[in-house]
N, C-alpha and C positions, 0 to 999 in steps of 0.2 A: 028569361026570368030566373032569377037564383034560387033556390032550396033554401026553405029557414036553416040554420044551423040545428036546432031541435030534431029535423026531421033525419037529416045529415048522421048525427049522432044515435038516432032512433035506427036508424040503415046497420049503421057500425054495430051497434049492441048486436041486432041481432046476428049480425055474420060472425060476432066474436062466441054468444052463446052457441049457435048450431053448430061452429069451429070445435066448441065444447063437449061440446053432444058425441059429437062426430070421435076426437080422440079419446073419451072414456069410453065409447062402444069399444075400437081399436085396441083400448088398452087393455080391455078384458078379455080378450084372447091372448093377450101376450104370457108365452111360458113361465113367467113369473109369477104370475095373479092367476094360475091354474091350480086346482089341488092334486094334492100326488098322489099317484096311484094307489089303490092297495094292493095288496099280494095279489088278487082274483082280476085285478084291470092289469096285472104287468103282462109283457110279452112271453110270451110262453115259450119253451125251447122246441126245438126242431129237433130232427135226427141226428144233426152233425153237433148236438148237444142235448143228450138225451136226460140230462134232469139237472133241476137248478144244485141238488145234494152233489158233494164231490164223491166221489169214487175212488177207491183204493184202488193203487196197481197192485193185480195179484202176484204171488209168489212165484214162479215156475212148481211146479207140483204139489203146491197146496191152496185150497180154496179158502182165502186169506182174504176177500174182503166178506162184508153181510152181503150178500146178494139177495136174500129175502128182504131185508128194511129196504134195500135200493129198489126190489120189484113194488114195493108197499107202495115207495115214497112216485113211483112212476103211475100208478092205477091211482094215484087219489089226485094226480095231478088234475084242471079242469082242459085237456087237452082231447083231441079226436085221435079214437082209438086207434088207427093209421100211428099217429106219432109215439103213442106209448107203445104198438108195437115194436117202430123203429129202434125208441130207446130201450126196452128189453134185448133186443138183438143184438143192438151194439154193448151194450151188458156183456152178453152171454159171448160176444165172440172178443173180448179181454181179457175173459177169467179160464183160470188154468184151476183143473179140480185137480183134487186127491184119488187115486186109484180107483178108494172104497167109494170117494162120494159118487166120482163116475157111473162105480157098477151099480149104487144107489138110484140116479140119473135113469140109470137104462131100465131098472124094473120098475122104477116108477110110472114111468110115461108108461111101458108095456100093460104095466096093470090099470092104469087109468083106462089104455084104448079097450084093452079087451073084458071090462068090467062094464065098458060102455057107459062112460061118464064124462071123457076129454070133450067132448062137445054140447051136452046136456046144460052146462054154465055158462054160455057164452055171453051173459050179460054182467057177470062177476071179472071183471079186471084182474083183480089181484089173484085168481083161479087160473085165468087163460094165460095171462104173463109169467106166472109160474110155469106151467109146462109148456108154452114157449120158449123159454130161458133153458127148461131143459133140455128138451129134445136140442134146440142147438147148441147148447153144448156138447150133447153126447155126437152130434152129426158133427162135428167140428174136431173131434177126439177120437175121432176114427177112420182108417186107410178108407179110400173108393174098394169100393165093390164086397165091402164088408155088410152083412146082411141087417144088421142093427144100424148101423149107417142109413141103410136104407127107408129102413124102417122110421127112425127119425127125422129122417129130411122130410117123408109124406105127412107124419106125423107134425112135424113143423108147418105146415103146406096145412093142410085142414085148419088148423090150430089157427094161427095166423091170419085164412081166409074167412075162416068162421067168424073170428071176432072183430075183424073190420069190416062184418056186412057186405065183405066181395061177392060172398055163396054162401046158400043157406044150407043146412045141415044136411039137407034129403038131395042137395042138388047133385048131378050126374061128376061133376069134376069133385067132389068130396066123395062120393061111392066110388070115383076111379080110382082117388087116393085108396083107399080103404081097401081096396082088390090087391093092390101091392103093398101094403102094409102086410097082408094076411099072408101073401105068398113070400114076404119077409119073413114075417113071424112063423112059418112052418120051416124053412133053412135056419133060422135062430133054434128053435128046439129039434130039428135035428145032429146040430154039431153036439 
């Protein structure tokens, strides 16, 4: 026996609405009919692109770009602190200082550690990325086995580990740092 055509027709509708159904669900995923991101949904930069701001190439011997607005614009990013220390460091190891700002560099971080405060803010970004930035510059600007050298790269090492939540402030590998920082800093004031 045959199928009224009514019923036939009644078949077809529906396989042509659910057809329907079916590619506007489809179509509403398509990149097109997405909304665009905003700034806080874009992809974030990684290390091997440490901030969406450009960067000055520095001078040879003068500290030629903002390094502080580029530390700013790196701590307010919404990124995990790991990455904004990345991009600090890659910062700090393409800028060339100035003499004075260098010797600037070295008594600052010196006064931070031994005022005992470099580690007290380690919830302040724009604080810790700052003497990060420092200490590796001044470790970066100076021969091996130079005592302020040394002094900075531990100083970097704390700094760095403290603020990515690798070790906490009291832990044994930051008081290790700290033992050679001090027997740095006693060959620093005696030359």
């Amino acid at each position: 026996m045959k199928k009224p055509l009514y019923k036939k027709m009644s078949s077809l509708a529906l396989v042509i609405v659910f057809g329907g159904v079916i590619g506007l669900t489809a179509g509403c995923n398509a990149p097109a009919n997405q909304a665009t991101p905003t700034p806080t949904e874009a992809a974030q930069p990684t290390a091997a692109q440490p901030t969406t701001a450009p960067v000055a190439e520095p001078t040879a011997g003068k500290g030629s770009m903002n390094w502080e607005s580029a530390i700013q614009q790196i701590a307010a990013t919404d990124t995990e602190a790991t990455q904004k220390a990345d991009a600090a460091e890659v910062l700090a190891k393409s800028y060339t200082p100035s003499a004075v700002e260098l010797k600037d560099f070295e008594s600052q971080i010196v006064e931070e550690y031994t005022a005992g405060n470099y580690l007290a803010h380690s919830e302040d970004a724009g604080y810790m990325l700052t003497n990060l930035f420092k200490a590796t510059v001044v470790e970066r600007n100076h021969p091996d086995g130079e005592a302020v050298k040394k002094f900075a790269f531990d100083f970097y090492q704390n700094t760095k580990n403290v603020f990515r939540g690798a070790h906490a402030v009291d832990s044994e590998a930051v008081q290790s740092n700290e033992t050679q920082m001090d027997k740095a800093l006693s060959e620093i004031t005696t030359k």
